[in-house]
Structure formats: C-alpha cells, structure tokens
C-alpha positions in Angstrom: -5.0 12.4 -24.5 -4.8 10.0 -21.3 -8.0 11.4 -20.0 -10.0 9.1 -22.4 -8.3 6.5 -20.2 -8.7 8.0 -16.9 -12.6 8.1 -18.1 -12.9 4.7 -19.1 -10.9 3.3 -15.8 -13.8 5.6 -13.8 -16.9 4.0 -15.5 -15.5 0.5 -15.3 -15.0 1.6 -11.5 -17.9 2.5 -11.2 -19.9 0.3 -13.4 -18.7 -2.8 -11.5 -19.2 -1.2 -8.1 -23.1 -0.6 -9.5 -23.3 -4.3 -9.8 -25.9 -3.5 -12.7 -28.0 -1.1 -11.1 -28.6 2.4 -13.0 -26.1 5.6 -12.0 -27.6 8.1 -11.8 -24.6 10.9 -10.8 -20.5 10.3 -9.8 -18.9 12.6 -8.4 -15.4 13.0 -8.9 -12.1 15.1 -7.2 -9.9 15.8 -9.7 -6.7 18.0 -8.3 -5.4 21.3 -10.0 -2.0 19.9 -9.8 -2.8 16.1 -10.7 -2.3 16.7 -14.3 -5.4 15.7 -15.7 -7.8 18.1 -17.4 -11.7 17.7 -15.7 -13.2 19.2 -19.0 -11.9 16.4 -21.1 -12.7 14.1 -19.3 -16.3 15.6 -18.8 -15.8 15.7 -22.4 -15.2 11.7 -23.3 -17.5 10.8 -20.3 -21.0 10.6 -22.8 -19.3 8.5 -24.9 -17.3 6.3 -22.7 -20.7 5.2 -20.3 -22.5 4.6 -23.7 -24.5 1.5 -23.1 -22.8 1.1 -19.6 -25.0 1.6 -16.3 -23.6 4.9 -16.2 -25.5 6.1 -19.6 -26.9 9.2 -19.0 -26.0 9.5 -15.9 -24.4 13.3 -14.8 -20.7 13.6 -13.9 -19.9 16.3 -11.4 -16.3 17.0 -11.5 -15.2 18.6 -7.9 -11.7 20.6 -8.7 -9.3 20.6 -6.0 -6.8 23.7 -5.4 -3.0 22.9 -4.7 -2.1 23.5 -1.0 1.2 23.3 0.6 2.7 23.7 3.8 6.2 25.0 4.2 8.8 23.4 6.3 10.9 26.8 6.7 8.2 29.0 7.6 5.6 26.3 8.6 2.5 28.5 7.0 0.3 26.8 4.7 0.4 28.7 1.2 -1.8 27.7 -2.2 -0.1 26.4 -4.9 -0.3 27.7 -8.5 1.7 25.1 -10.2 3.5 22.0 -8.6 6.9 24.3 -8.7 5.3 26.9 -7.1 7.7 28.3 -4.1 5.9 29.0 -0.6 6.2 33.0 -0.2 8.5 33.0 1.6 10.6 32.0 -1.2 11.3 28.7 0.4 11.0 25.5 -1.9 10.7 22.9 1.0 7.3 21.9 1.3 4.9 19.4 1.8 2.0 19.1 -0.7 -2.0 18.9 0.9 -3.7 18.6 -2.0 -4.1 19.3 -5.4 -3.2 16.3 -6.9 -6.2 13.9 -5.8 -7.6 11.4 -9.1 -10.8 9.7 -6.9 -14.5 8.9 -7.2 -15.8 10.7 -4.5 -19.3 9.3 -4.8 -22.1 7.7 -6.7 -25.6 7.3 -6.7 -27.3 4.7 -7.7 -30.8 4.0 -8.6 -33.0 2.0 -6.0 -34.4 -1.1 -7.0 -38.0 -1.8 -7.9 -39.2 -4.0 -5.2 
C-alpha cells in the first residue's frame, strides 16, 4: 500500500511548512487517474499525524476527474481510465487532469499573542 507513504510524505510536507504551529485542516487534490486511492490515504492519515502538528487536524481530500483533449477531433472528452479513447474513437490525446498528487492548502492555527 504506497498510500501509507504518500500520507506520511504529506504530513512531513506539511508539518515542516507549519513551522510548529497547530493544523488545523489540509486540503488535498488527489486525481482519478493518479493511481492513488483518497480513502486510504484518509484512512492512514489519523495515525500518520499522530503526535505531529497535524494531530487531529481534518483532511479534505478534493477528487479530480480525468479530462482529455483530443488531437483528431480537438473536443475535450472525460476520461474513465488513463486508456480511455476520446469518442471519437481516436487515442491521440492530451491529458488535463486527473492525475494531480498536491496539497492544495492548509490552515494553520494563529498564534497567541
């Protein structure tokens, strides 16, 4: 399972970007077509920020649908799978999206003054 390294690569991500302040939410893009399953990772993420700034903090996994455009017909089609033909039946394409891995965002807890 090489999401319970994808999740510990986010909260060390994250973690040092927080500089030691408390998270409080991440939000991450994780493309239908990027090979990596959002629901284990969502899965491993309570364990993995365990003592970490991100403890307790809530993940919010953003899922992004495949998209191609197609160089014979020049539409723009959605894509099931990463074989997926445009309908036109043409396989020469250009992937959008759909295979995004990033930390979209994070919020972090102010600092008592």
């Amino acid at each position: 399972m090489h999401e319970l390294g994808i999740t510990r690569n986010i909260v060390a991500i994250v973690s040092d970007a927080a500089k030691g302040r408390r998270v409080c939410r991440i939000t991450v893009d994780i493309g239908e077509l990027s090979g990596v399953m959002g629901e284990a990772v969502a899965f491993c993420f309570e364990t993995v920020a365990k003592g970490s700034p991100l403890e307790g903090a809530v993940l919010d996994i953003r899922r992004i649908a495949g998209r191609a455009h197609c160089a014979a017909c020049r539409s723009e089609f959605d894509q099931e799978s990463l074989f997926t033909p445009c309908p036109c039946g043409s396989r020469q394409f250009t992937r959008l999206q759909g295979e995004e891995l990033r930390i979209r965002s994070m919020e972090i807890e102010e600092e008592a003054a």
